[in-house]
C-alpha positions as CSV (number, residue, x, y, z in Angstrom):
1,X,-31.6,93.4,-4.1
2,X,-34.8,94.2,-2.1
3,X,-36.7,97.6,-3.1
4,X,-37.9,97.8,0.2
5,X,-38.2,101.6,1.2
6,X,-35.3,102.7,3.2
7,X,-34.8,103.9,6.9
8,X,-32.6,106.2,7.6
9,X,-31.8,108.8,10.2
10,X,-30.3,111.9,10.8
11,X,-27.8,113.3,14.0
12,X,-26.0,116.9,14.9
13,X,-23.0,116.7,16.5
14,X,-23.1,117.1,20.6
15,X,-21.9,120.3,21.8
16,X,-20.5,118.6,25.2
17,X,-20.2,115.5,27.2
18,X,-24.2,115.6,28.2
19,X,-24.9,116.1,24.5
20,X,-22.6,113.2,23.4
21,X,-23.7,110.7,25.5
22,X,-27.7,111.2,24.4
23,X,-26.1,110.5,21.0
24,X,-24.9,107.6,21.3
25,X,-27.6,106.4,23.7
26,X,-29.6,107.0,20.9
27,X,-28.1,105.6,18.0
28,X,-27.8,102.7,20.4
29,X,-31.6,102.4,20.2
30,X,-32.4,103.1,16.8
31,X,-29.5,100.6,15.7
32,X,-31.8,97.7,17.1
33,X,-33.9,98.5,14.2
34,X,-31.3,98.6,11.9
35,X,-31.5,102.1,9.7
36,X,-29.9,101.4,6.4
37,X,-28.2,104.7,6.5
38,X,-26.9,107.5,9.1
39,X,-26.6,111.0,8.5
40,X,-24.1,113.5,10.4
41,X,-25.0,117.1,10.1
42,X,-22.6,120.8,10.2
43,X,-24.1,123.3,12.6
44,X,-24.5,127.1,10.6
45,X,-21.2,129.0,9.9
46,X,-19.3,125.3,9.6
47,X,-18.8,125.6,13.6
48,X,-19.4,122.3,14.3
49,X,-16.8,120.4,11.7
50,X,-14.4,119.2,13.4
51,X,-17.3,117.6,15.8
52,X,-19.0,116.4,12.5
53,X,-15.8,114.9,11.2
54,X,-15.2,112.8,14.5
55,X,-18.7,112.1,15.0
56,X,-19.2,110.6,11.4
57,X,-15.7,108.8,12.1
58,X,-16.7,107.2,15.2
59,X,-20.4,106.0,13.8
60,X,-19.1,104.3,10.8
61,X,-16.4,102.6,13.2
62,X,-18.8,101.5,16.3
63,X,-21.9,100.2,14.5
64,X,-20.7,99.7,10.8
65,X,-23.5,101.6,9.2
66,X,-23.1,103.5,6.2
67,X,-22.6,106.9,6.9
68,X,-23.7,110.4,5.3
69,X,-21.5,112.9,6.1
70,X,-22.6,116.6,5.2
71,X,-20.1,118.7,3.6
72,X,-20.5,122.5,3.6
73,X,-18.9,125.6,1.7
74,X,-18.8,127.7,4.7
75,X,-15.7,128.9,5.6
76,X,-13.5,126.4,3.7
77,X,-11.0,126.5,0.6
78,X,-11.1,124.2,-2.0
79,X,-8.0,122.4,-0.6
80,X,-9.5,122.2,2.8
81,X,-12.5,120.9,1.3
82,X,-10.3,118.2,-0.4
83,X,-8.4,117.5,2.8
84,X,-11.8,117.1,4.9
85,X,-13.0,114.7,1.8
86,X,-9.6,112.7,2.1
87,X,-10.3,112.2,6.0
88,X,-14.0,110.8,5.4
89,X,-12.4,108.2,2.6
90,X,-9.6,107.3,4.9
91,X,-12.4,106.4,7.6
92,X,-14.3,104.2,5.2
93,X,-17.2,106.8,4.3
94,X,-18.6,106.8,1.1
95,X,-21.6,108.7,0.4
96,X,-21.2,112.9,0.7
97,X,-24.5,115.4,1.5
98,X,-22.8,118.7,-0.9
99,X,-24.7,121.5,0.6
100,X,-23.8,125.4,0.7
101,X,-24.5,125.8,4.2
102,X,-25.3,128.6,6.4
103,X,-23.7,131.5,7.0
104,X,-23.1,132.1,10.5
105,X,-25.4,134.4,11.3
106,X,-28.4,131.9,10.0
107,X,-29.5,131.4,6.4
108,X,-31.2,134.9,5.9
109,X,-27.7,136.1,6.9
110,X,-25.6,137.6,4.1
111,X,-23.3,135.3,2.4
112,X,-19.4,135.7,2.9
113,X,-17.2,134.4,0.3
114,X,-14.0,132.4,1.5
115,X,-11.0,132.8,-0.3
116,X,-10.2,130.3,-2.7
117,X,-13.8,128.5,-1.3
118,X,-17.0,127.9,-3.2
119,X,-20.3,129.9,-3.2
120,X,-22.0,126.9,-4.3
121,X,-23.1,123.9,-3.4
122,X,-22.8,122.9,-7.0
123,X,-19.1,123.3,-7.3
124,X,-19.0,120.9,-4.3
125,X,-21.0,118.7,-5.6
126,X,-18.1,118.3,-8.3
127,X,-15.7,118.2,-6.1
128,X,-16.7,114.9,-4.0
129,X,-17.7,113.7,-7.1
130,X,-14.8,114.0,-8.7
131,X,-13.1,112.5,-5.5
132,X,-15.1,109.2,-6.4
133,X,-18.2,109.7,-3.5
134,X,-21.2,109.3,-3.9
135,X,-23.2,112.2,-3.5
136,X,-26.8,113.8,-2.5
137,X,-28.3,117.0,-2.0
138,X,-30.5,118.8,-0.4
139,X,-34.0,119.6,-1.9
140,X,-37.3,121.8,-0.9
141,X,-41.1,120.6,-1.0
142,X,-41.9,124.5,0.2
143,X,-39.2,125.6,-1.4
144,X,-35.6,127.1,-1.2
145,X,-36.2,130.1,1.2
146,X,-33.1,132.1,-0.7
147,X,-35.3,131.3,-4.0
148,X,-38.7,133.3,-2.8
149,X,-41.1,131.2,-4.3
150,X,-39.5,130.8,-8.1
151,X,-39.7,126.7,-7.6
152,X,-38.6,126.3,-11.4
153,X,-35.5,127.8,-10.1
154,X,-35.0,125.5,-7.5
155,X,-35.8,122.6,-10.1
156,X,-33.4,124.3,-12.1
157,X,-30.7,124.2,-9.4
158,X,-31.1,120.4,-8.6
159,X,-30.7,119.7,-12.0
160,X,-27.6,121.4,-12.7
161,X,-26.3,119.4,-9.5
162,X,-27.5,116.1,-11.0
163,X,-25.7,116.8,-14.0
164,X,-22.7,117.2,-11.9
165,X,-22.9,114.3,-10.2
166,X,-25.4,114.1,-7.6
167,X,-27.8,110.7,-7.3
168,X,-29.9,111.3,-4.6
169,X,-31.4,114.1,-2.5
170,X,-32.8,114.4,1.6
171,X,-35.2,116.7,1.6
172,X,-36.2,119.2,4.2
173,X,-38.6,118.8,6.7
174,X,-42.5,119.6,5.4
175,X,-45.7,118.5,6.6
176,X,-47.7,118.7,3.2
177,X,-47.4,115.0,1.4
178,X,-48.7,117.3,-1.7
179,X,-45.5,119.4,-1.6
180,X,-43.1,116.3,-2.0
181,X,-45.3,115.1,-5.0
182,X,-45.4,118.0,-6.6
183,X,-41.7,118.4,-6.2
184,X,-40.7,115.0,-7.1
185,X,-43.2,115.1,-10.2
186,X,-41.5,118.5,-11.8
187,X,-38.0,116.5,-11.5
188,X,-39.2,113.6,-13.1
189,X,-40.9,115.6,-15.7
190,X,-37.8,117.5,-16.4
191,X,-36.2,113.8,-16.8
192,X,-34.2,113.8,-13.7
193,X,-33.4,110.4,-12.1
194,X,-33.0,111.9,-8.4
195,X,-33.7,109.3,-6.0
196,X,-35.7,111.9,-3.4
197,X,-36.0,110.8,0.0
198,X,-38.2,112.8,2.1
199,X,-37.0,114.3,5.7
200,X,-39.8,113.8,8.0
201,X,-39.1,115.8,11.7
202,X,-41.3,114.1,14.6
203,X,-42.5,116.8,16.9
204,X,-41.0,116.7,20.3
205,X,-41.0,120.4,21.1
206,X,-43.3,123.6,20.2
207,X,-41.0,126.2,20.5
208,X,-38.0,124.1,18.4
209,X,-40.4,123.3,15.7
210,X,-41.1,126.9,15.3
211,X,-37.6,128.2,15.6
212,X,-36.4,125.8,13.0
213,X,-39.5,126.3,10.5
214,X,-38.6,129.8,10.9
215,X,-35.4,129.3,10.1
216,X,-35.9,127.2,7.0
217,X,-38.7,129.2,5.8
218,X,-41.2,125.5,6.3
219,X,-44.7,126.6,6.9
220,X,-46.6,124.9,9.5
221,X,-50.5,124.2,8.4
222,X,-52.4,126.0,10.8
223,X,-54.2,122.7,12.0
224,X,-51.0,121.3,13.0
225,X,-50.0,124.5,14.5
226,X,-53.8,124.7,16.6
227,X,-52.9,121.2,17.6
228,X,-49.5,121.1,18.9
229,X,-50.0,124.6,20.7
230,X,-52.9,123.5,22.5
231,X,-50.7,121.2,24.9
232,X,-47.4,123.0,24.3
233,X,-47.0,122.8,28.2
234,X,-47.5,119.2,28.1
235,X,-44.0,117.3,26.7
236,X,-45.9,113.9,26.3
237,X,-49.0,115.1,24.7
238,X,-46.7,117.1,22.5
239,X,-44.7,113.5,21.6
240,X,-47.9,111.9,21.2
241,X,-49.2,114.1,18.6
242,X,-46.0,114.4,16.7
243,X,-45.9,110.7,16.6
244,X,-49.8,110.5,14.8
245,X,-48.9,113.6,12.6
246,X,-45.5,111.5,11.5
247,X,-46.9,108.6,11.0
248,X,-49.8,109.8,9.0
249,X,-47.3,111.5,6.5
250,X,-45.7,108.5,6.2
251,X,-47.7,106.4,5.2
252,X,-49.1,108.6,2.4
253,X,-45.7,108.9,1.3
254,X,-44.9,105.0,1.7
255,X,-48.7,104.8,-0.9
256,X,-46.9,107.2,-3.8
257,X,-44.2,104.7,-3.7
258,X,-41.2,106.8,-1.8
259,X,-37.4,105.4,-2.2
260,X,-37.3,105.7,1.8
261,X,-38.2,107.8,4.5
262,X,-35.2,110.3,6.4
263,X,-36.2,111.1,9.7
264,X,-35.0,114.0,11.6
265,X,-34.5,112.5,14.9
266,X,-33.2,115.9,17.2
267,X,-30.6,113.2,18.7
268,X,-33.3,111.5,20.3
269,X,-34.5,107.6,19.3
270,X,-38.3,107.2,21.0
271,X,-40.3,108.9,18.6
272,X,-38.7,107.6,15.5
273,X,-38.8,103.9,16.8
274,X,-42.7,104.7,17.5
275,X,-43.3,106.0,14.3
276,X,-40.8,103.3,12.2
277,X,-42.7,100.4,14.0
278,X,-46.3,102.2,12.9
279,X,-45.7,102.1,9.3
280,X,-44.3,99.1,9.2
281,X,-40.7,99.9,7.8
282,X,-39.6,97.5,10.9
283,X,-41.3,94.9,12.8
């Protein structure tokens, strides 16, 4: 078996017909360079499942590569949890992302408990376990913004979830190749044989990248920030320097010897083909 570092890539579900068809167009693309996995995401509050179920579906029957699907607590009972796992085995997916999810006001929002539901993503990660998947997590080089800075508690957490079943983490987007070595170095320490592939977001769009590193508590370097904001009117220049910035974080990452590299593509294939072709994960 080669131990080639992996490629793989991530999607949200379309919100319409528009949406759908730049999915597709782009997972048309990027399967020309043949990512090793696919993951499907939920949007906050669990409001895109039903999209996420069909999407995930549809992937794993047009092109045949295996397919993440995320699972969240949000709004769900334990049986509807169990019936949403029985769907994804019936359509030939294997491999489960347990996360808690967002409420759906946003992940500073308050947590609501569902009935009968879990408030962790632990508990799910037994779940799908139990169900025979194989299961990853999420995990934090800036840490869990619900944890305010205590990163042994985060360690703590992914931990508990490896014991439970868990075999591999994505992590969420950062910009610091220190972060993901620290992070990775305190699992290993504490003996944890995570496979932790790092989430890597290519710039496309100023005002996104700060909405979602708002939302997910990433900080942006201040150089990066300078950079990208000085042509934040200009799309390409924009793409262009998301592209160097991606690539360079690669490769340090590809040097300390990563399982793979997870890019978050925003449904869109150009910058990730760029960037894949760079580093040589492709020809």
């Amino acid at each position: 078996m080669s131990s080639a570092p992996t490629f793989s890539v991530e999607f949200f579900p379309p919100k319409d017909e528009v949406g759908e068809t730049r999915l597709w167009n782009a997972l048309d693309a990027l399967n020309e360079a043949s990512p090793d996995f696919v993951s499907v995401t939920y949007g906050a509050g669990g409001s895109s499942r039903d999209r996420t179920i069909r999407c995930t579906t549809e992937i794993t029957s047009r092109t045949g590569i295996p397919t993440i699907a995320h699972l969240t607590c949000v709004g769900s009972s334990r049986v509807e949890l169990k019936n949403i796992l029985n769907q994804y085995a019936s359509s030939g997916i294997k491999s489960i992302l347990a996360l808690r999810g967002d409420p759906q006001g946003g992940p500073r929002a308050p947590w609501v408990h569902t009935t009968d539901g879990f408030n962790h993503s632990d508990e799910l990660v037994s779940l799908a376990s139990a169900e025979g998947f194989e299961v990853g997590v999420a995990a934090f080089p800036d840490g869990h913004p619900a944890s305010l800075g205590n990163f042994k508690q985060d360690i703590d957490v992914l931990l508990e979830k490896e014991r439970r079943g868990a075999t591999f983490a994505t992590t969420q987007f950062f910009f610091e190749a220190e972060r993901y070595f620290h992070l990775v170095n305190q699992l290993q320490e504490r003996g944890s044989r995570l496979s932790i592939y790092p989430g890597v977001l290519p710039i496309t769009n100023v005002s996104q990248l700060k909405r979602m590193a708002e939302l997910s508590g990433t900080p942006i370097p201040s150089k990066i920030e300078d950079r990208i904001s000085s042509v934040e009117n200009n799309p390409e220049k924009v793409r262009e320097i998301g592209i160097d910035l991606a690539t360079s974080l690669c490769r340090e990452l590809l040097d300390f010897g990563v399982p793979g590299i997870h890019f978050y593509t925003m449904n869109s294939a150009k910058s990730t083909l760029e960037i894949v072709k760079r580093i040589g994960l492709r020809p």
